[in-house]
C-alpha positions in Angstrom: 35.5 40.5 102.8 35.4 37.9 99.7 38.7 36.1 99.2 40.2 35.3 95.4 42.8 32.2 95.6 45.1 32.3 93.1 46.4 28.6 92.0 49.6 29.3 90.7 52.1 26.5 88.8 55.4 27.8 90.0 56.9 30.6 92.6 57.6 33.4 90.2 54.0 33.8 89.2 53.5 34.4 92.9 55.9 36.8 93.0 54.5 38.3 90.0 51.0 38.6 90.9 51.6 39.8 94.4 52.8 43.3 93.0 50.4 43.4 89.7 47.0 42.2 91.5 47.1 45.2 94.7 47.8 47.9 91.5 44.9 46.9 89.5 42.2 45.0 91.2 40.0 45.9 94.0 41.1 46.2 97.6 37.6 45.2 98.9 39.1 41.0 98.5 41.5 39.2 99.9 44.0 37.9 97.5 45.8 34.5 98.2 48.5 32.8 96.4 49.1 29.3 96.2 52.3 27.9 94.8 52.7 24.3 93.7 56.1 22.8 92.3 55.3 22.6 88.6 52.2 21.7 86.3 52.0 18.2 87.8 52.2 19.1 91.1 49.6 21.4 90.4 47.3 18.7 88.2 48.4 16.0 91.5 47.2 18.6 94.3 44.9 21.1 92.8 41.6 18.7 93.4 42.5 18.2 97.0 43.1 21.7 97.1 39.6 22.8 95.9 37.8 20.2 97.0 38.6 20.7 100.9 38.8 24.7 100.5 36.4 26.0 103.4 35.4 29.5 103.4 32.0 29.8 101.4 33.3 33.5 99.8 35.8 32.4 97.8 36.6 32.9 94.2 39.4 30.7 92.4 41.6 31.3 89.6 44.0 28.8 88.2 47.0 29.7 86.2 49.6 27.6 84.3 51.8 28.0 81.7 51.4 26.4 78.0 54.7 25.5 77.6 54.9 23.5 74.7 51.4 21.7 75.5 48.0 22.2 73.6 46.1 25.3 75.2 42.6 24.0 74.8 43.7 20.3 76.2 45.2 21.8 79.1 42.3 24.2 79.8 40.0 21.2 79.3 41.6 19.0 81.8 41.9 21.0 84.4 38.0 22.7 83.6 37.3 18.7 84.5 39.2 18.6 88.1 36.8 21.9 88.5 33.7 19.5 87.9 34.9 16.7 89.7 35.2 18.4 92.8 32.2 20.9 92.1 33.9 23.7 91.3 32.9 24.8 88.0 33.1 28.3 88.6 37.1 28.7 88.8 38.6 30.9 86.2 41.0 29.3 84.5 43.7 31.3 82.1 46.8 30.0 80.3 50.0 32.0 80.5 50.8 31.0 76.3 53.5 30.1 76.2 55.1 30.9 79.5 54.9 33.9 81.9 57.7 35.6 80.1 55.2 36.2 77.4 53.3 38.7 79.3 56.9 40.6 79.9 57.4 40.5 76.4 54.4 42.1 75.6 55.0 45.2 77.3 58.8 46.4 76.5 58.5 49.6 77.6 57.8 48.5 81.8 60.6 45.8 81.0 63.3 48.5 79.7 62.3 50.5 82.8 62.9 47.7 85.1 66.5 46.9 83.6 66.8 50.9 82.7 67.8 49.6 79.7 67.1 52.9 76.8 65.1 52.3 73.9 63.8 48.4 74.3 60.4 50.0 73.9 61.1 50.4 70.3 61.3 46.8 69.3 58.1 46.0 70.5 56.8 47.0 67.1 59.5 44.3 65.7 57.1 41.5 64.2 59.2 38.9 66.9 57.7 41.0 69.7 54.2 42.1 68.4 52.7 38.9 69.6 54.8 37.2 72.1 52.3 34.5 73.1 53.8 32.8 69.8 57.4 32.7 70.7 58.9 29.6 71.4 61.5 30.4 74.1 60.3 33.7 76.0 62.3 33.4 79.1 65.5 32.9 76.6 64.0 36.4 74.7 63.8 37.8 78.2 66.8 37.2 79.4 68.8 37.9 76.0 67.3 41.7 75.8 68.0 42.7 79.3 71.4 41.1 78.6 70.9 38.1 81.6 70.1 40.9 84.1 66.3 38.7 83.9 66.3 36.6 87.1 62.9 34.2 87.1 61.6 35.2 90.8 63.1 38.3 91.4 62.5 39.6 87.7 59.1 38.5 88.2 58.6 40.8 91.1 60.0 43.7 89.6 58.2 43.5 86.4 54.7 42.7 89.2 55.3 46.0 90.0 55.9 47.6 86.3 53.6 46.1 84.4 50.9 48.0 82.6 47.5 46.5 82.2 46.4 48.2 79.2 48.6 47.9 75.9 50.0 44.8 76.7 50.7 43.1 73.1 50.2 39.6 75.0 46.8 38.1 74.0 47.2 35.7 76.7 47.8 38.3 79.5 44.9 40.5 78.2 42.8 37.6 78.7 43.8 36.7 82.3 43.4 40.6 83.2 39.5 40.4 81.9 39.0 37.3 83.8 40.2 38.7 87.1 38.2 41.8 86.6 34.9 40.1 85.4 35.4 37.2 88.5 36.1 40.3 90.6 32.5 42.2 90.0 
């Protein structure tokens, strides 16, 4: 059984992932998920990481937020800790801005989550139709589900909710194609 390792900048993309990726993905690979304390944690530990990894079958995917940090810079640099440790083949996808993005970009599975009537509706509000662009998503997040939105355990839930097709959030479209063409 091939193995896909998931390099993850914080816990609730763990959490997240862990209920999206069995719904979606194939169940012919093993799926692991490693969780490092922030981007520079991550950036500190990731070469280590890849470079002593073991098992031959393995696929990588690397996923950090954007934050407030240039896209293409921060794809670049970590593209290079790839090369260094000759791992050029590991997907790498930015969560633009944050991980809250992708939640944003499908309304209806977060007003099912909160059972909150009718949220679906403002996802044709200009704010909402392209979430990657907002400046404060987990503030969004947390403001329409009226601070029910908990970062781990709202991750989880929405893992489990989230639709992969429709999703307004160009970023989150773009990390479902990479998983599905890595996992061909």
């Amino acid at each position: 059984m091939s193995c896909v390792v998931f390099f993850l900048e914080e816990e609730s993309a763990r959490a997240f992932l862990e209920k999206f990726i069995p719904r979606f993905f194939p169940q012919s690979y093993e799926y692991i998920y490693i969780t490092f304390e922030g981007k520079q944690d991550m950036e500190r530990q990731l070469p280590r990481k890849l470079k002593l990894w073991q098992r031959r079958d393995t696929l990588f995917v690397i996923l950090r937020d954007q934050d407030s940090g240039d896209c293409k810079a921060i794809k670049e640099k970590l593209s290079e800790i790839c090369q260094r440790v000759e791992k050029p083949e590991c997907v790498i996808r930015i969560a633009c801005r944050e991980l809250e993005s992708w939640y944003l970009g499908d309304l209806a599975s977060v007003g099912s989550a909160y059972e909150i009537d009718k949220l679906a509706r403002q996802q044709n509000k200009k704010k909402f139709r392209n979430p990657d662009t907002l400046g404060n998503p987990d503030i969004e997040l947390k403001k329409l589900t009226n601070g029910l939105y908990q970062k781990v355990s709202g991750s989880r839930l929405l893992g489990s909710l989230l639709r992969v097709s429709g999703n307004k959030s160009h970023s989150f479209n773009i990390f479902v194609i990479g998983v599905r063409n890595l996992c061909r």
